[in-house]
C-alpha positions as a LaTeX table, in Angstrom:
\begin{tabular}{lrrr}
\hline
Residue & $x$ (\AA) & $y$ (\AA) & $z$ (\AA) \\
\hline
Unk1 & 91.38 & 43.46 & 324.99 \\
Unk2 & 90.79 & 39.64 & 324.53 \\
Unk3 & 93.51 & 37.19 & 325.28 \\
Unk4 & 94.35 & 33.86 & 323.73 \\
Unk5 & 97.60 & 32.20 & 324.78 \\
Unk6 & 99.26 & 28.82 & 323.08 \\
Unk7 & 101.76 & 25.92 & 324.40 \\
Unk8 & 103.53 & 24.00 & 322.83 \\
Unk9 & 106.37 & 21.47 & 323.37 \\
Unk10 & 109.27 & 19.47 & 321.42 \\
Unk11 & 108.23 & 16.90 & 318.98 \\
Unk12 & 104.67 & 17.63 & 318.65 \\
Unk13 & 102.81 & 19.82 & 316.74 \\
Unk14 & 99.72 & 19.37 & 319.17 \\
Unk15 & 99.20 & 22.70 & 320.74 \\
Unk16 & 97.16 & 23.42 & 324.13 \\
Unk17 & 95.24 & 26.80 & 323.78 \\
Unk18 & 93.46 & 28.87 & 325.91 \\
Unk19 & 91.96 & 31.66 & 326.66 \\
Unk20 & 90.77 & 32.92 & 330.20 \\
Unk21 & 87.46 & 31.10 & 330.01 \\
Unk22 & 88.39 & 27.83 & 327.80 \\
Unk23 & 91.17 & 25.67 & 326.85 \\
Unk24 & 91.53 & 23.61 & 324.32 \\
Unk25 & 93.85 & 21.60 & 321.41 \\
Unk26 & 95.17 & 22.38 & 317.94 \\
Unk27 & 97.13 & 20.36 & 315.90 \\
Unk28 & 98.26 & 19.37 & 312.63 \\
Unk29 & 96.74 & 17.06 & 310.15 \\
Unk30 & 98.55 & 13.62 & 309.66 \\
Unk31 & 99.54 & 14.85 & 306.45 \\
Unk32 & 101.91 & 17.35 & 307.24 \\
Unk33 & 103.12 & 15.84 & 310.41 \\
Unk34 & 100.96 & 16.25 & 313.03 \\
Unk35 & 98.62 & 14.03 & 314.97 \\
Unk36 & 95.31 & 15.72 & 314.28 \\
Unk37 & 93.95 & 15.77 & 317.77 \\
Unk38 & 92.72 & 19.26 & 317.14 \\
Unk39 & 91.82 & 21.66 & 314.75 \\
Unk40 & 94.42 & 23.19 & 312.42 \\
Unk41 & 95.37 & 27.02 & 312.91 \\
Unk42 & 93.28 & 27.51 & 309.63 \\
Unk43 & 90.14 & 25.34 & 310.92 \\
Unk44 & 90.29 & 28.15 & 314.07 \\
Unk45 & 90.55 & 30.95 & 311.23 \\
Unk46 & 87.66 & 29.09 & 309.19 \\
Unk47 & 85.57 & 28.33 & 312.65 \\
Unk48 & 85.96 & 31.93 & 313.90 \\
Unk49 & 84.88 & 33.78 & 310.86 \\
Unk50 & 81.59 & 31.23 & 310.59 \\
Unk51 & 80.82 & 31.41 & 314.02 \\
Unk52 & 80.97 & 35.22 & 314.17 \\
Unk53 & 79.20 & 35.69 & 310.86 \\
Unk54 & 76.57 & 33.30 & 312.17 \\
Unk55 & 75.80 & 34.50 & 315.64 \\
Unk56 & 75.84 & 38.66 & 314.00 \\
Unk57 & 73.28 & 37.27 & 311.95 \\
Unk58 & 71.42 & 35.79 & 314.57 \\
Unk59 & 71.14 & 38.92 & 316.89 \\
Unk60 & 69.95 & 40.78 & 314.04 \\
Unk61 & 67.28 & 38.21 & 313.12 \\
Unk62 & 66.21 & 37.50 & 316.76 \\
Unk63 & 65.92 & 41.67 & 316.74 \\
Unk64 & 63.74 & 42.03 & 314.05 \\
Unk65 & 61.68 & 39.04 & 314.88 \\
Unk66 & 62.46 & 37.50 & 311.90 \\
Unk67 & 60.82 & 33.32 & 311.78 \\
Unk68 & 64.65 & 31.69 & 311.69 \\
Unk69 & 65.11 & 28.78 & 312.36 \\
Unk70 & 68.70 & 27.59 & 311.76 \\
Unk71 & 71.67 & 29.44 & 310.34 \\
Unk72 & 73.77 & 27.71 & 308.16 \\
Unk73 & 77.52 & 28.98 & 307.67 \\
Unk74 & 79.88 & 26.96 & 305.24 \\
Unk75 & 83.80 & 28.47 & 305.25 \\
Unk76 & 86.39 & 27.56 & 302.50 \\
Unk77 & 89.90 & 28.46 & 302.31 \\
Unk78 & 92.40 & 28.42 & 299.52 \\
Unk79 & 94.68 & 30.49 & 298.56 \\
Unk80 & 95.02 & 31.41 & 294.87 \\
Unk81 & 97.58 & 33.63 & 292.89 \\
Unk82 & 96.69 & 36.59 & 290.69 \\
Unk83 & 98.54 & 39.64 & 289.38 \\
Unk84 & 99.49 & 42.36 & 291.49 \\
Unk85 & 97.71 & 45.12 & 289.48 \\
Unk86 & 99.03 & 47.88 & 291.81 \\
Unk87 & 102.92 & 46.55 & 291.32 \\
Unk88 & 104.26 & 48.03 & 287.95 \\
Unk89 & 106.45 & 44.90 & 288.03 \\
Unk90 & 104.25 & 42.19 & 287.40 \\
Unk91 & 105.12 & 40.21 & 290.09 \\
Unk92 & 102.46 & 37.64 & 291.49 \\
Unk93 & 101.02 & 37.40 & 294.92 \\
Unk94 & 98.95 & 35.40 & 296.72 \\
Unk95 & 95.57 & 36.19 & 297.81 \\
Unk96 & 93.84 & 34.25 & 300.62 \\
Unk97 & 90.34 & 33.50 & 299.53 \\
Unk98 & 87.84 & 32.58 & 302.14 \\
Unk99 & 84.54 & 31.75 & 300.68 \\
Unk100 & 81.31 & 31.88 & 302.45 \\
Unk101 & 77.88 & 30.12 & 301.98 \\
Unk102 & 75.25 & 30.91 & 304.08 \\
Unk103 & 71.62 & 29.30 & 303.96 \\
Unk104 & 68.64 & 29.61 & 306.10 \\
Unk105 & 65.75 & 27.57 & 307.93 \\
Unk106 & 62.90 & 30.23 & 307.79 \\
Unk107 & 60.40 & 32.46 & 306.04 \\
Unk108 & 62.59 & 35.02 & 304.45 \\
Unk109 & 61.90 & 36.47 & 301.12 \\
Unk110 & 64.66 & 38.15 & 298.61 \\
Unk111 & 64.26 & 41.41 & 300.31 \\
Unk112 & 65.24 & 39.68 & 303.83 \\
Unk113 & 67.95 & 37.54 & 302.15 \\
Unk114 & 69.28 & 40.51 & 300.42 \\
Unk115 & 69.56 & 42.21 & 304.05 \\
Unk116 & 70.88 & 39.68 & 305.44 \\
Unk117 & 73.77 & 39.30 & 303.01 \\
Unk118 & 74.89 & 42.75 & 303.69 \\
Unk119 & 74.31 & 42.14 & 307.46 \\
Unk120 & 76.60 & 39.00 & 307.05 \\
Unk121 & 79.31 & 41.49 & 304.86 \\
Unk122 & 79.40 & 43.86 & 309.14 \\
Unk123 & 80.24 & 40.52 & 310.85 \\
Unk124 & 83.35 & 41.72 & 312.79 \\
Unk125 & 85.72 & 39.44 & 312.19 \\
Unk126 & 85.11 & 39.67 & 308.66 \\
Unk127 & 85.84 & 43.28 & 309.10 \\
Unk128 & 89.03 & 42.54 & 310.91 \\
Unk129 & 89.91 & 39.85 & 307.80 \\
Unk130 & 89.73 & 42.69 & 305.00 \\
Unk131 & 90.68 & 45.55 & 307.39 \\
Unk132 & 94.88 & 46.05 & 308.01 \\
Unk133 & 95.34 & 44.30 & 310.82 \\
Unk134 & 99.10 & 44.97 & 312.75 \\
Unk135 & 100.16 & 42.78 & 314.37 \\
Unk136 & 102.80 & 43.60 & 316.99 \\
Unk137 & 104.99 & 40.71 & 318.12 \\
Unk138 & 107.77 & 41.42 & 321.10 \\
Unk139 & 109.75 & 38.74 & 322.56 \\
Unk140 & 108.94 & 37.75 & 326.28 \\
Unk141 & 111.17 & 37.22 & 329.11 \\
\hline
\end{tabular}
């Protein structure tokens, strides 16, 4: 089980994170009230899917041997509205959209890209992003 804990404090949107190994800050863009000394809870969302996506597609590169130089991974959010086609209703929801570009520094041909793509598609935190995630929440003492 990993751990990653938050602090925060009154007037401030600036949050101190860590996790056993690393700390660090998030914040809030000026925009919406914060001071922007950190990334935004969606940058960490954004960063984590990248970096995961780009380091599962490293170990399977470096295992095959493959002549890679650089990995490339480009994450956009937005969130966009379409009809619920399951819902008899009609009603709208939202649908977060993350949308991901990978390129590549290296001899691969379509075959290799083609892999690659669906090698990208196993990247676990992607998994965890389209799985059904619960997520318990209990209050502390």
């Amino acid at each position: 089980m990993s751990s990653f804990a938050v602090a925060i404090t009154k007037d401030t949107y600036t949050t101190q994170v860590s996790t056993p190994d690393h700390m660090g800050l998030t914040d809030e863009p000026v925009e919406l009230g914060g001071q922007n000394k950190g990334p935004s809870p969606y940058d960490l969302l954004m960063g984590a899917l990248a970096s995961c996506t780009s380091m599962t597609l490293r170990m399977y590169i470096n295992r095959k041997g493959w002549d890679v130089k650089r990995i490339r991974v480009r994450v956009d959010y937005s969130r966009d509205y379409r009809e619920d086609c399951a819902s008899a209703s009609g009603n709208m929801e939202k649908v977060d959209v993350f949308e991901r570009k990978i390129s590549f520094e290296g001899d691969l041909d379509g075959k290799k890209r083609s892999r690659l793509l669906e090698i990208a598609n196993k990247c676990p935190v992607h998994l965890t992003l389209e799985g059904h995630a619960k997520i318990k929440t209990r209050l502390d003492a």
